[in-house]
C-alpha atoms as a printed R data frame, in Angstrom:
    type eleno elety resid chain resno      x       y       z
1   ATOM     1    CA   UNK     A     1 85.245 146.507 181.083
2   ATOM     2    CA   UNK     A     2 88.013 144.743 180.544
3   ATOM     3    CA   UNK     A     3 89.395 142.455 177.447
4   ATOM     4    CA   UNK     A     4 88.602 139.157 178.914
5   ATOM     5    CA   UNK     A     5 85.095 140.432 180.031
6   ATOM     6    CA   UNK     A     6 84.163 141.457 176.264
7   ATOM     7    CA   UNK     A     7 85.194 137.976 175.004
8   ATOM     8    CA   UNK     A     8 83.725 135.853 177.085
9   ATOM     9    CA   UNK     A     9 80.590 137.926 176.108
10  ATOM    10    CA   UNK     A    10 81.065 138.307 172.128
11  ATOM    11    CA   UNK     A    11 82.621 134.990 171.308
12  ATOM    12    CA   UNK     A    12 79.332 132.838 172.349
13  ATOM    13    CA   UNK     A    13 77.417 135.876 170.974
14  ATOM    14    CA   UNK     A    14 79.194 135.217 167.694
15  ATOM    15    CA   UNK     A    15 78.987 131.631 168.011
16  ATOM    16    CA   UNK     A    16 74.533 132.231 167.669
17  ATOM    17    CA   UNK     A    17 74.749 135.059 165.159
18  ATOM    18    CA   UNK     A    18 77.364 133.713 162.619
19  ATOM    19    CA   UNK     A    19 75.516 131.080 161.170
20  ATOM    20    CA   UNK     A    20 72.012 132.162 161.366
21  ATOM    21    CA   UNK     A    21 73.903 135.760 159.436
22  ATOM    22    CA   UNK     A    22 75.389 133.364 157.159
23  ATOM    23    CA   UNK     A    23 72.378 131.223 156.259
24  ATOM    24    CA   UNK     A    24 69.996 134.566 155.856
25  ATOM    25    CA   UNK     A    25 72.719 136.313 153.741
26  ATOM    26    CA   UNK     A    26 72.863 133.000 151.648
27  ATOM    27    CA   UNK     A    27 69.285 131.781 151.871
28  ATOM    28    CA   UNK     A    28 70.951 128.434 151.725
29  ATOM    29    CA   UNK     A    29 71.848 128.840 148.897
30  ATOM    30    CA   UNK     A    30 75.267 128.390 149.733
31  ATOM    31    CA   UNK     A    31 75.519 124.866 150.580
32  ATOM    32    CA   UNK     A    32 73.987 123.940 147.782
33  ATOM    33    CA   UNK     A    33 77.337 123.910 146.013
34  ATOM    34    CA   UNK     A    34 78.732 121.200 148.747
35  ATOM    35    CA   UNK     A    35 77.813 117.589 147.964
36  ATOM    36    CA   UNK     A    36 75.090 116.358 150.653
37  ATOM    37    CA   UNK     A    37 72.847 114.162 151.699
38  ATOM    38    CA   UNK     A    38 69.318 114.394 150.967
39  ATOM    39    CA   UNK     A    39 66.307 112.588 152.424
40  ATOM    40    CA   UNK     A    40 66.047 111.416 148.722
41  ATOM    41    CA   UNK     A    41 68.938 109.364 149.360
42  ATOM    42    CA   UNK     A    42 67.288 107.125 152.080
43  ATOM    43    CA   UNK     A    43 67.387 104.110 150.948
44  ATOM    44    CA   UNK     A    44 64.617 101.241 151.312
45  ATOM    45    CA   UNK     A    45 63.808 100.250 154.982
46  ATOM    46    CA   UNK     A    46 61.607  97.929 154.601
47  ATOM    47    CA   UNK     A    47 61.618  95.367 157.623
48  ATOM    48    CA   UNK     A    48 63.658  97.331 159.912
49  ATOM    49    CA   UNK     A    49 62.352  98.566 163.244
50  ATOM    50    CA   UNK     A    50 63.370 101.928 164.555
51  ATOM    51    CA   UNK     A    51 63.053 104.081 167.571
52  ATOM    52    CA   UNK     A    52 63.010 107.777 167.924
53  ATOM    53    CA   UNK     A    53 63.566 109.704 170.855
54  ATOM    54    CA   UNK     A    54 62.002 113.051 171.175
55  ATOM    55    CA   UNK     A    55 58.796 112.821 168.275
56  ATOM    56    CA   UNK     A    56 57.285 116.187 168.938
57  ATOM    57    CA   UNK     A    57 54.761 117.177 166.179
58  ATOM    58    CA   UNK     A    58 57.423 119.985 164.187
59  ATOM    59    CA   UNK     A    59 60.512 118.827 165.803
60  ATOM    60    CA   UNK     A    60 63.215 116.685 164.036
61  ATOM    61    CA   UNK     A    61 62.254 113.454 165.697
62  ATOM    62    CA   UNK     A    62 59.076 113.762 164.215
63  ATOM    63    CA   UNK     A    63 59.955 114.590 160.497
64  ATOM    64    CA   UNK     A    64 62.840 111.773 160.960
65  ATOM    65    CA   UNK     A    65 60.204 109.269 162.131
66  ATOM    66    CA   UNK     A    66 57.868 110.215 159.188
67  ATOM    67    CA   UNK     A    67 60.497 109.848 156.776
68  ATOM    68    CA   UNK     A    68 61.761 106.273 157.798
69  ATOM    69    CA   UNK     A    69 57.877 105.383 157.777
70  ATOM    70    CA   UNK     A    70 57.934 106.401 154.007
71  ATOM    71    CA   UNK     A    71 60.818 104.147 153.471
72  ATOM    72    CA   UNK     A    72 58.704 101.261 154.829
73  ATOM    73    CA   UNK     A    73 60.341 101.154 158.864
74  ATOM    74    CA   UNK     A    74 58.169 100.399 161.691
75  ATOM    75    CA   UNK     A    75 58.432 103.212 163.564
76  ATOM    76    CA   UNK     A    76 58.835 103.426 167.453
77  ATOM    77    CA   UNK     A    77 58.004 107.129 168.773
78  ATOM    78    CA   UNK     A    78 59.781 107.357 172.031
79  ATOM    79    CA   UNK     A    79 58.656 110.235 174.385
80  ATOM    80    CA   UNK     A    80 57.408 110.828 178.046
81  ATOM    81    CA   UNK     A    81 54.075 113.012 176.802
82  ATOM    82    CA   UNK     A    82 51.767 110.454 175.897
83  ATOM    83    CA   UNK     A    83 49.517 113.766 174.947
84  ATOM    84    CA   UNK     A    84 51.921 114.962 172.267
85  ATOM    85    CA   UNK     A    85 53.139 111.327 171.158
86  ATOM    86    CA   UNK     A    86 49.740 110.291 170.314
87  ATOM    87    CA   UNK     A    87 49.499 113.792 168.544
88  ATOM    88    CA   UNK     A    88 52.323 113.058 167.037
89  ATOM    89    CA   UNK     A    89 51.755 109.467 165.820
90  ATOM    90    CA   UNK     A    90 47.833 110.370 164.699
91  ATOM    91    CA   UNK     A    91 49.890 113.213 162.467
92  ATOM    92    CA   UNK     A    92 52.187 110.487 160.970
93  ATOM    93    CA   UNK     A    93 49.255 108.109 160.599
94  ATOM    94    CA   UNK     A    94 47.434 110.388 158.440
95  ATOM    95    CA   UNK     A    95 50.218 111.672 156.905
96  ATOM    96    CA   UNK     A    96 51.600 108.037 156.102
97  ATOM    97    CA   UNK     A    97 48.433 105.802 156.083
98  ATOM    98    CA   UNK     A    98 50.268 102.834 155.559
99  ATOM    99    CA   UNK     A    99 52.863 103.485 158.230
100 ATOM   100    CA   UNK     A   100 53.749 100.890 160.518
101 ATOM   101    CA   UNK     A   101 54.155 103.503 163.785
102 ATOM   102    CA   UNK     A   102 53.061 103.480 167.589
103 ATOM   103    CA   UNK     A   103 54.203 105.475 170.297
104 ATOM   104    CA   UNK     A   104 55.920 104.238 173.834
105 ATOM   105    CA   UNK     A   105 56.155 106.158 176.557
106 ATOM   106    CA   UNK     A   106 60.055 107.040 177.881
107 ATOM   107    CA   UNK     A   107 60.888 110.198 179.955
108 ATOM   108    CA   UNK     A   108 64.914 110.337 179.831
109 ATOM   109    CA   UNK     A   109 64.910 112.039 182.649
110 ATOM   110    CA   UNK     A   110 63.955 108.831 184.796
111 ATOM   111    CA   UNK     A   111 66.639 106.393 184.716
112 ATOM   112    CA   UNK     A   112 63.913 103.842 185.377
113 ATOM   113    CA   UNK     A   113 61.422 105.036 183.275
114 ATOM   114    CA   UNK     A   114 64.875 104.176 180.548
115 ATOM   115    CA   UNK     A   115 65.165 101.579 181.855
116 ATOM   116    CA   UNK     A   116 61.641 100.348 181.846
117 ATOM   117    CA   UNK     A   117 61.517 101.488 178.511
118 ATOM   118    CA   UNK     A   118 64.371  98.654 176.901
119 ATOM   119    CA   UNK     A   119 62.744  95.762 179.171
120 ATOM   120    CA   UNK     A   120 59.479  96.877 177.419
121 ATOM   121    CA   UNK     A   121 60.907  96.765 173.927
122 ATOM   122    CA   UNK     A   122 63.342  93.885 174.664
123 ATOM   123    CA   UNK     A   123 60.328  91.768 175.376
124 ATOM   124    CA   UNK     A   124 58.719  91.990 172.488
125 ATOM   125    CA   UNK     A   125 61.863  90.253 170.911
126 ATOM   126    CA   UNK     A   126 62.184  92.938 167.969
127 ATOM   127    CA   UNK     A   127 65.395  93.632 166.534
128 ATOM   128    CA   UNK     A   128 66.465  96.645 166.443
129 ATOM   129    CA   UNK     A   129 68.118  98.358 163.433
130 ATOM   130    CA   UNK     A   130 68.072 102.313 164.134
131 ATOM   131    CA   UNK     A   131 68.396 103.848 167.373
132 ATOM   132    CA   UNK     A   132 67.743 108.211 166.953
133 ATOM   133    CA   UNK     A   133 68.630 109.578 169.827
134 ATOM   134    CA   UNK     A   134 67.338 112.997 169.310
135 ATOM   135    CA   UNK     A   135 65.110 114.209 172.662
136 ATOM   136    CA   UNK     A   136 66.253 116.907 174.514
137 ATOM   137    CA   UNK     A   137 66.127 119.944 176.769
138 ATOM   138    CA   UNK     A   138 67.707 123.082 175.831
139 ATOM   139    CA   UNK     A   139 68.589 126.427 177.976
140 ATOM   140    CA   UNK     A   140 65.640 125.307 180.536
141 ATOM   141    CA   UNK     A   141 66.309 127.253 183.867
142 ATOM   142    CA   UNK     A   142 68.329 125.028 186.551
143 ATOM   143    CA   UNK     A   143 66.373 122.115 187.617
144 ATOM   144    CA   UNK     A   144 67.403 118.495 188.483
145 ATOM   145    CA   UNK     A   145 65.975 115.344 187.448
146 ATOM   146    CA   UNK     A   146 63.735 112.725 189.669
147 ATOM   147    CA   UNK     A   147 67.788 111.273 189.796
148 ATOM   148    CA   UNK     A   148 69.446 114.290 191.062
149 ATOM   149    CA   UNK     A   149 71.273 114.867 187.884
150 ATOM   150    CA   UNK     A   150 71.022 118.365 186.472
151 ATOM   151    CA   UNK     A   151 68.467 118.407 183.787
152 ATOM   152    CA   UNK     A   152 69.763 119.141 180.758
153 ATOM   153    CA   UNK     A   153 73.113 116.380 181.364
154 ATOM   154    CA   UNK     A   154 70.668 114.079 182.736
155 ATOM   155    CA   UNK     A   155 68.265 113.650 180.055
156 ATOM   156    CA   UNK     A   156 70.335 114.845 176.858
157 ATOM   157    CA   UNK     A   157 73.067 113.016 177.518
158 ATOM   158    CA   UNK     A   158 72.872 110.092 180.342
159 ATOM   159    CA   UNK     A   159 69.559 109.305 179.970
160 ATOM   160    CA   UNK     A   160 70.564 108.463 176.247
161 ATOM   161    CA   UNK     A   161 73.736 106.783 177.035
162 ATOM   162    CA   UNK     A   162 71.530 104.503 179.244
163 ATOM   163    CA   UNK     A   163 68.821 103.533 176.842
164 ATOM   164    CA   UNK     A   164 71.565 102.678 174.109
165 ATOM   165    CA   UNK     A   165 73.399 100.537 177.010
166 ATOM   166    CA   UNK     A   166 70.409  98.782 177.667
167 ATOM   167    CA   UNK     A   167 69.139  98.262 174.511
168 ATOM   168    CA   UNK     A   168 72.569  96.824 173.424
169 ATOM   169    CA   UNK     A   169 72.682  95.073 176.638
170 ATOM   170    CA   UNK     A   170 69.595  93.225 175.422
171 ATOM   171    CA   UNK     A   171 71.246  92.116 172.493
172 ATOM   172    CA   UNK     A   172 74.516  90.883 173.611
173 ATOM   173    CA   UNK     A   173 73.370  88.563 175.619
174 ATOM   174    CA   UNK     A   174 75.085  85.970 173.728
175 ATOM   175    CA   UNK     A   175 78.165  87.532 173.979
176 ATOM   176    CA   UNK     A   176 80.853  85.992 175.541
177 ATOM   177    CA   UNK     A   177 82.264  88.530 178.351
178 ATOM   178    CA   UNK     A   178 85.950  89.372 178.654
179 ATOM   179    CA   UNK     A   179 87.071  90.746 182.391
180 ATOM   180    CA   UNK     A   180 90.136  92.613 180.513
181 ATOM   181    CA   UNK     A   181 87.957  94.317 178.445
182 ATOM   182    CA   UNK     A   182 84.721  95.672 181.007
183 ATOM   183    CA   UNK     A   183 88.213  96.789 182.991
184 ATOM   184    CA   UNK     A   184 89.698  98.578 180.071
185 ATOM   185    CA   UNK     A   185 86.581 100.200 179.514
186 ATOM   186    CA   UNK     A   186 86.172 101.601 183.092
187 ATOM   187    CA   UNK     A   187 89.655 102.639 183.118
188 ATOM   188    CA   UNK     A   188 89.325 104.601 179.922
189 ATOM   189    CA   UNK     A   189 85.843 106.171 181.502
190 ATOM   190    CA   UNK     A   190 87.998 107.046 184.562
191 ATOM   191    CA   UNK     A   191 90.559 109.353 182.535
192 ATOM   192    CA   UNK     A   192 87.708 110.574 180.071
193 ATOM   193    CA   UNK     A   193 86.184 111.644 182.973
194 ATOM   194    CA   UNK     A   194 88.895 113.137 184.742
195 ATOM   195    CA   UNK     A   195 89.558 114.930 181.214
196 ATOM   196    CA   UNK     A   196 86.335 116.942 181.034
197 ATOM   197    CA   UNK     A   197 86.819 117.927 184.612
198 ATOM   198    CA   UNK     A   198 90.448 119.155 183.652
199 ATOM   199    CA   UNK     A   199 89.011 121.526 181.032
200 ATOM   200    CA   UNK     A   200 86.279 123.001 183.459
């Protein structure tokens, strides 16, 4: 077996083991002596409407969602399981009985179910101060989306880059649009693109 064979097997090894070594050998303990941020810090978000992407009972979204109810935020749980979203937001609700929380369904891996999903919330006329974009599939065996897209890029990534599009689209309205500018912007996509496919 030769050299390049063994690293391209330990070095993403590595990458998994490291830090989950490091955190056992440390219990923690040793971030403790890096300033951080702690949910503590939150401050006050009282009036301000959020949505959450991904709110499975034990998951991030979830305890994210939970903690800006706390701090007084209506609370949007976005997921495509209305099963586990009303789980979820009954949890919440009797977790945080004063929370201001509902769920709406969205399944990222639809572009019109995303899309859907901001016409839904843009009619309501609701501002929108915090966008989590935390949903996603990880290490699922190959599969495409309804789209085509493979499953994992599709929903993690462009299914999110839609619904923040959208939702900002909703928003800017208003805006007065500048030809140079949507160019520049599609230009600078073009040799992003081009880019990532250089380093594949």
């Amino acid at each position: 077996m030769g050299c390049l064979t063994i690293c391209s097997v330990l070095v993403p090894l590595l990458a998994i083991v490291a830090p989950i070594a490091m955190s056992a050998a440390f219990d923690g303990r040793f971030w403790d002596v890096f300033p951080a941020w702690d949910v503590k810090d939150m401050p006050d978000l009282s009036g301000k409407v959020a949505i959450i992407t991904g709110p499975t009972v034990g998951g991030i979204g979830f305890e994210s969602a939970a903690e800006m109810a706390k701090k007084g935020a209506q609370v949007i749980l976005a997921g495509r399981s209305e099963a586990k979203g009303n789980e979820a937001l009954k949890l919440l609700l009797q977790r945080i009985p004063h929370a201001k929380a509902e769920f709406m369904k969205l399944d990222l891996g639809s572009l019109q179910s995303v899309k859907d999903f901001a016409d839904q919330f843009g009619a309501r006329n609701l501002p929108l101060h915090i966008l989590l974009n935390n949903a996603g599939v990880m290490a699922n065996p190959f599969t495409l989306t309804v789209d085509g897209l493979e499953s994992q890029f599709g929903t993690n990534h462009i299914g999110h880059f839609l619904l923040t599009k959208y939702l900002k689209m909703r928003w800017d309205k208003g805006a007065v649009y500048s030809p140079f500018k949507a160019y520049g912007r599609s230009k600078l996509a073009n040799v992003l693109f081009t880019r990532a496919l250089a380093r594949c």
